[in-house]
PDB file as gemmi writes it, atoms N, CA and C in Angstrom:
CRYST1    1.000    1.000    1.000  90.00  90.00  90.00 P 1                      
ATOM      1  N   UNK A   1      62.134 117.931 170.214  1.00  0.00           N  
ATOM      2  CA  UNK A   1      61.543 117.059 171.184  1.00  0.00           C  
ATOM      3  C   UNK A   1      61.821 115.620 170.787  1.00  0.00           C  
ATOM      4  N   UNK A   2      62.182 114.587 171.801  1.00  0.00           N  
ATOM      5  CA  UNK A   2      62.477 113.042 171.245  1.00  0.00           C  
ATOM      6  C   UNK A   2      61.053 112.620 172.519  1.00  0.00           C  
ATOM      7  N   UNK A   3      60.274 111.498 171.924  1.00  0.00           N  
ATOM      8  CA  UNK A   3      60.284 110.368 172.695  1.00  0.00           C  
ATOM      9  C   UNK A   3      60.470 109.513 172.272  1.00  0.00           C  
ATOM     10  N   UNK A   4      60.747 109.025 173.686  1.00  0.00           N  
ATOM     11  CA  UNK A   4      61.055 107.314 173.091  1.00  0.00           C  
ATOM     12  C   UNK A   4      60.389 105.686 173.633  1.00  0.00           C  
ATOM     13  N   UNK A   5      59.964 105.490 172.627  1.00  0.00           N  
ATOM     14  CA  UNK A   5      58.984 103.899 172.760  1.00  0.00           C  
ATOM     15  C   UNK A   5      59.029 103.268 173.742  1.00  0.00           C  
ATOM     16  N   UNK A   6      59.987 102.998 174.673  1.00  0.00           N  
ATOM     17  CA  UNK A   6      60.416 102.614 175.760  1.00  0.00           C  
ATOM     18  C   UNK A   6      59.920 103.181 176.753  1.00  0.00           C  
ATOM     19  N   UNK A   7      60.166 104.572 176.694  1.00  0.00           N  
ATOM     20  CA  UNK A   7      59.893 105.527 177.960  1.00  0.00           C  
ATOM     21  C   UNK A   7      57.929 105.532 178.178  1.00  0.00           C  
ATOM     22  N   UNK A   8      57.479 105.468 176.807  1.00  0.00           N  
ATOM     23  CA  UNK A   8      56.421 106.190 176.720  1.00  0.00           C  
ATOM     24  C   UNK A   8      54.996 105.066 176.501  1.00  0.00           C  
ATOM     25  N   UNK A   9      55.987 103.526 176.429  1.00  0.00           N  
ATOM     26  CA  UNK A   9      55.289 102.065 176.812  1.00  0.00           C  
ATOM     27  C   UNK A   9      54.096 102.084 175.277  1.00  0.00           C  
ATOM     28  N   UNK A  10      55.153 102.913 174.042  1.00  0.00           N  
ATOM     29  CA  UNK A  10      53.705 102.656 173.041  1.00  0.00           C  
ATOM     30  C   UNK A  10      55.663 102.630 171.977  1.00  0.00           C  
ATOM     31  N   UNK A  11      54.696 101.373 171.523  1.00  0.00           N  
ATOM     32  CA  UNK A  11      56.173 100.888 170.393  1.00  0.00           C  
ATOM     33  C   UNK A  11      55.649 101.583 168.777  1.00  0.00           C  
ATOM     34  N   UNK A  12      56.326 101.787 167.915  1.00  0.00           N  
ATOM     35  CA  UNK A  12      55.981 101.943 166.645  1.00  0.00           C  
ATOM     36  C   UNK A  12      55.748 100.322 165.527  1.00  0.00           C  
ATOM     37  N   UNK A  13      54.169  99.941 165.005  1.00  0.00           N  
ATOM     38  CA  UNK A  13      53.844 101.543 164.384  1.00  0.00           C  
ATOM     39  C   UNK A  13      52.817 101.997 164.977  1.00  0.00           C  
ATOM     40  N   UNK A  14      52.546 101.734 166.389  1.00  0.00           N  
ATOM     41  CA  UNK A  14      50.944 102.484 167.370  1.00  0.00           C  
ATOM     42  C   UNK A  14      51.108 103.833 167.085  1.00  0.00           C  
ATOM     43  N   UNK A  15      50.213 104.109 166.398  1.00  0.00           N  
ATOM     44  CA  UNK A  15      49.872 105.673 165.878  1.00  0.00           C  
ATOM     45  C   UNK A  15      49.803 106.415 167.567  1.00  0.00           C  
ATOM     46  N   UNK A  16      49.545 105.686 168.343  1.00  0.00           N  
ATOM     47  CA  UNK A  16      49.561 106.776 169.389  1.00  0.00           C  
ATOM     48  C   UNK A  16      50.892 107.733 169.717  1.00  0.00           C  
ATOM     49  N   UNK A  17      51.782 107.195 169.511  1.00  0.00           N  
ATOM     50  CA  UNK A  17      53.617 107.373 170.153  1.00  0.00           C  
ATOM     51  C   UNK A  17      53.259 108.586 168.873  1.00  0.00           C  
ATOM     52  N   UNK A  18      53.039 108.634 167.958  1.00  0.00           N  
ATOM     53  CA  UNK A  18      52.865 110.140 166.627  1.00  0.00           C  
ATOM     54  C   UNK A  18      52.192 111.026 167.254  1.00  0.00           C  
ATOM     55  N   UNK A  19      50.636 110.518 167.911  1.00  0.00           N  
ATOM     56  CA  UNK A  19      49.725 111.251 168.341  1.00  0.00           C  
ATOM     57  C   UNK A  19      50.061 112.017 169.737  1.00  0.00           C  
ATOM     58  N   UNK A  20      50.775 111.392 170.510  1.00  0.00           N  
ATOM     59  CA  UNK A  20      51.260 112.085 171.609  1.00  0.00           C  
ATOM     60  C   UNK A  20      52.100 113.325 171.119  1.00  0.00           C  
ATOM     61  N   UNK A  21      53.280 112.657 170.203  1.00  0.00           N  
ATOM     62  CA  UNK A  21      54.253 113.975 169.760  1.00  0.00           C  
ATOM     63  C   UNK A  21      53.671 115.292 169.455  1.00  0.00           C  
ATOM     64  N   UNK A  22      52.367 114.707 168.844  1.00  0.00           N  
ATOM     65  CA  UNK A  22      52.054 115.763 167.779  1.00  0.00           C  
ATOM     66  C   UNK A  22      51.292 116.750 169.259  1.00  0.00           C  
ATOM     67  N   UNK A  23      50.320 116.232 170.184  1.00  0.00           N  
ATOM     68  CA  UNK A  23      50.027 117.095 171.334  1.00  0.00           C  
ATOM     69  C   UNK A  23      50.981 117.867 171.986  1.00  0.00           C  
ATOM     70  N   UNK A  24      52.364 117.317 172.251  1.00  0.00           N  
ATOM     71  CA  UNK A  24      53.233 117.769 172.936  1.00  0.00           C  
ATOM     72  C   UNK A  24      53.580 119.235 172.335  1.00  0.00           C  
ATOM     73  N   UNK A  25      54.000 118.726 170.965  1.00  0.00           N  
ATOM     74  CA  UNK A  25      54.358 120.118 169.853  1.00  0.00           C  
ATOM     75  C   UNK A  25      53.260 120.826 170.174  1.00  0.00           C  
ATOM     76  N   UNK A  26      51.969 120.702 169.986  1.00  0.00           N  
ATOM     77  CA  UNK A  26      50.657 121.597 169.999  1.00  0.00           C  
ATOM     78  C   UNK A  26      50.406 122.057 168.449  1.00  0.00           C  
ATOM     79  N   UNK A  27      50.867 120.443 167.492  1.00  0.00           N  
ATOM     80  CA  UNK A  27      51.326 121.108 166.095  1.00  0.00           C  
ATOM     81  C   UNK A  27      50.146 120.150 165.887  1.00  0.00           C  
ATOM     82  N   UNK A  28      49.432 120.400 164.178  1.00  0.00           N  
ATOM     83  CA  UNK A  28      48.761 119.073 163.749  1.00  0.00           C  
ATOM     84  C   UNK A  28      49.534 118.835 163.088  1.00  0.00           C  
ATOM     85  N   UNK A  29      49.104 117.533 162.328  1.00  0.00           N  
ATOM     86  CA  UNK A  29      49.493 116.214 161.512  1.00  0.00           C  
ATOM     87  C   UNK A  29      49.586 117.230 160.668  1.00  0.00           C  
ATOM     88  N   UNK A  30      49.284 117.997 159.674  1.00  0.00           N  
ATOM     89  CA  UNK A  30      49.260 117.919 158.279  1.00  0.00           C  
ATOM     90  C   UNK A  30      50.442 119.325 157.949  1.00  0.00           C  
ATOM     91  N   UNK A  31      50.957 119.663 158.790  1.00  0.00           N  
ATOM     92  CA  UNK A  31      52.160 120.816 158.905  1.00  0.00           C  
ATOM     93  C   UNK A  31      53.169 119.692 159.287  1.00  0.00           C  
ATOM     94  N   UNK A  32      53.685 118.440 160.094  1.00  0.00           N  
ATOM     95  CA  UNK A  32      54.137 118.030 160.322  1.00  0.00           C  
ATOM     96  C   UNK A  32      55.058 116.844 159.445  1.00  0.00           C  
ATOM     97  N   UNK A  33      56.582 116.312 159.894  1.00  0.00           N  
ATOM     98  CA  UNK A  33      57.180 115.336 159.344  1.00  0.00           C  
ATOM     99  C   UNK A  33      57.525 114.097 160.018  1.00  0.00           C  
ATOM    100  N   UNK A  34      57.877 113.193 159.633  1.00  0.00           N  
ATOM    101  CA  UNK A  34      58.758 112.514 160.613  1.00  0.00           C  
ATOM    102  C   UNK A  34      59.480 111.953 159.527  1.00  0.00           C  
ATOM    103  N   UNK A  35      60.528 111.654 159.836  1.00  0.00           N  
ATOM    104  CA  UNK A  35      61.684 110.931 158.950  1.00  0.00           C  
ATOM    105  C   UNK A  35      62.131 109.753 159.891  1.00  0.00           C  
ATOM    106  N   UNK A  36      62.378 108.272 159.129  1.00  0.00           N  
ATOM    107  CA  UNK A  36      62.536 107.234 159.564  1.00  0.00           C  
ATOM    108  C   UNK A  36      63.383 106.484 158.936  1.00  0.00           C  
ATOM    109  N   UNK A  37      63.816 105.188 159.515  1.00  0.00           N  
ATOM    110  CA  UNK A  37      64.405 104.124 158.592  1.00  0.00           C  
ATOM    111  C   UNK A  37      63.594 103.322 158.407  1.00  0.00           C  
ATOM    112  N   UNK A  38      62.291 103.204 158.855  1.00  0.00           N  
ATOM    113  CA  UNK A  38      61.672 102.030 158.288  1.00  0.00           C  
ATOM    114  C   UNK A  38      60.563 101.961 157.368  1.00  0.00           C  
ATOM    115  N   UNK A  39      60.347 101.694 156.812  1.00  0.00           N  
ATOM    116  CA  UNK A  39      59.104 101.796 155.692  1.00  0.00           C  
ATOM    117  C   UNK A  39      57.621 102.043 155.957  1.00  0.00           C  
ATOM    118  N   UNK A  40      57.653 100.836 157.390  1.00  0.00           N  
ATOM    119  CA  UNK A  40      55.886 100.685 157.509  1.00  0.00           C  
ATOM    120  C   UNK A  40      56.377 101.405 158.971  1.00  0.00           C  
ATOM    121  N   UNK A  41      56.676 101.205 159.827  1.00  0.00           N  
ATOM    122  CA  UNK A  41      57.006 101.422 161.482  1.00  0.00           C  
ATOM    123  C   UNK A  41      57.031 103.036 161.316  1.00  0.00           C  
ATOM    124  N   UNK A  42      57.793 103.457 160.328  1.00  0.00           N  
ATOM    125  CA  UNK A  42      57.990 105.205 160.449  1.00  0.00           C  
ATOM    126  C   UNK A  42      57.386 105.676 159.512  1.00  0.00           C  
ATOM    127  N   UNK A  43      57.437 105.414 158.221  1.00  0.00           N  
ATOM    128  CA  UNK A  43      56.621 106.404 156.901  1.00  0.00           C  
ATOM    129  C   UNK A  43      55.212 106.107 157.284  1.00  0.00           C  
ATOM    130  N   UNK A  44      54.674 104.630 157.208  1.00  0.00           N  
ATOM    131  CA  UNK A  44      53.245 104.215 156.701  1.00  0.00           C  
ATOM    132  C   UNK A  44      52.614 104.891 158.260  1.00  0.00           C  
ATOM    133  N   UNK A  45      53.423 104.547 159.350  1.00  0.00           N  
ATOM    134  CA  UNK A  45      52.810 104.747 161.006  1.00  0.00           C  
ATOM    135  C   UNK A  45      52.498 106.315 160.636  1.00  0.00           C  
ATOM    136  N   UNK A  46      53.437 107.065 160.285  1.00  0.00           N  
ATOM    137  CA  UNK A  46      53.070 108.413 160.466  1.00  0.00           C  
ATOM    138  C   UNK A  46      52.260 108.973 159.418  1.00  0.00           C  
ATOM    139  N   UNK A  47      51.997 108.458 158.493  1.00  0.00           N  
ATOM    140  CA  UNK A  47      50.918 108.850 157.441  1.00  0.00           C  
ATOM    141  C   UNK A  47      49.662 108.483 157.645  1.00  0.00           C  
ATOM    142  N   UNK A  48      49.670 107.143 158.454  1.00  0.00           N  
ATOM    143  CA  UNK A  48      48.124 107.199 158.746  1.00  0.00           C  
ATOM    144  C   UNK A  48      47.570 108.240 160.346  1.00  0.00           C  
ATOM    145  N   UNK A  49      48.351 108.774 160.694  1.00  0.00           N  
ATOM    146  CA  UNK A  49      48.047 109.951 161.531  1.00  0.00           C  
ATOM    147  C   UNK A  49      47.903 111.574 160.871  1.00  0.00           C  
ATOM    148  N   UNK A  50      48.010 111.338 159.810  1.00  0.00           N  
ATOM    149  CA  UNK A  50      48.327 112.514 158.586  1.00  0.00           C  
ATOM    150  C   UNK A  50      49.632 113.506 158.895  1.00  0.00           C  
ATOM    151  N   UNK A  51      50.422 113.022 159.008  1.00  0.00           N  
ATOM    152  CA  UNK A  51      51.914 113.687 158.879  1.00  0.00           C  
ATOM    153  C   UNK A  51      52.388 112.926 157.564  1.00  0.00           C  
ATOM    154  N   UNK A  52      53.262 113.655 157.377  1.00  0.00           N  
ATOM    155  CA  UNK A  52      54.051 113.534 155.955  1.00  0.00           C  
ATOM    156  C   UNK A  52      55.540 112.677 156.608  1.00  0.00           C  
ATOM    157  N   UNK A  53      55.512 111.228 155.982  1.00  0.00           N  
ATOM    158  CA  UNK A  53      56.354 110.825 156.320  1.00  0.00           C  
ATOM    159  C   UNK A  53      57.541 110.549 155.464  1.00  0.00           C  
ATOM    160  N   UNK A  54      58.927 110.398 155.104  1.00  0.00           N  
ATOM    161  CA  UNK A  54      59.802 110.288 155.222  1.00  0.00           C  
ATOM    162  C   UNK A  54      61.016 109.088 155.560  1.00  0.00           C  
ATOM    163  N   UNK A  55      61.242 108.528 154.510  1.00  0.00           N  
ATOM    164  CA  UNK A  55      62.458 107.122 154.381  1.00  0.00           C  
ATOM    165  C   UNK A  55      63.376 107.588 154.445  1.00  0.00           C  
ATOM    166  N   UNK A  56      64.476 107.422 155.238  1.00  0.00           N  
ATOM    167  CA  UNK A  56      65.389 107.672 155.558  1.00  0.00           C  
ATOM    168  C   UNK A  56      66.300 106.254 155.122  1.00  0.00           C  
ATOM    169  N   UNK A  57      66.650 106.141 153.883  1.00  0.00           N  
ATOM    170  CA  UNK A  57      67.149 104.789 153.448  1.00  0.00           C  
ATOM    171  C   UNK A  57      68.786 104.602 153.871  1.00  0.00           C  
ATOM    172  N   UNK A  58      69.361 103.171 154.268  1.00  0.00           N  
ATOM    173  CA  UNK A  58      70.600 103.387 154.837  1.00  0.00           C  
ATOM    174  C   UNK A  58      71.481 102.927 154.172  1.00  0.00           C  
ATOM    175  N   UNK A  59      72.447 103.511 153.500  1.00  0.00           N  
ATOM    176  CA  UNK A  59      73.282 102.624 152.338  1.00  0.00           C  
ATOM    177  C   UNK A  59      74.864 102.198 152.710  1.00  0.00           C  
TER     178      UNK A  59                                                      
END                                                                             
């Protein structure tokens, strides 16, 4: 499943754009990942929704 910030009028790091995903899946936070490039926008956003987040560093 993708959404995207644009479509869905909630930018990162609004924990909501996580919180929607996570309804859509019908999954909770604490089985869940997200992997990102950004530090606070993708790891810190999705950890304070309790998903396990993920740096995706770009070299």
């Amino acid at each position: 499943m993708i959404l995207v910030s644009e479509w869905e009028s909630i930018k990162k790091p609004n924990p909501l754009i996580f919180k929607r995903a996570l309804e859509q899946l019908n999954v909770p936070p604490n089985v869940s990942l997200f992997v990102g490039d950004h530090p606070d926008n993708d790891v810190k956003a999705a950890q304070s929704v309790g998903m396990k987040g993920i740096w995706k560093k770009h070299f």
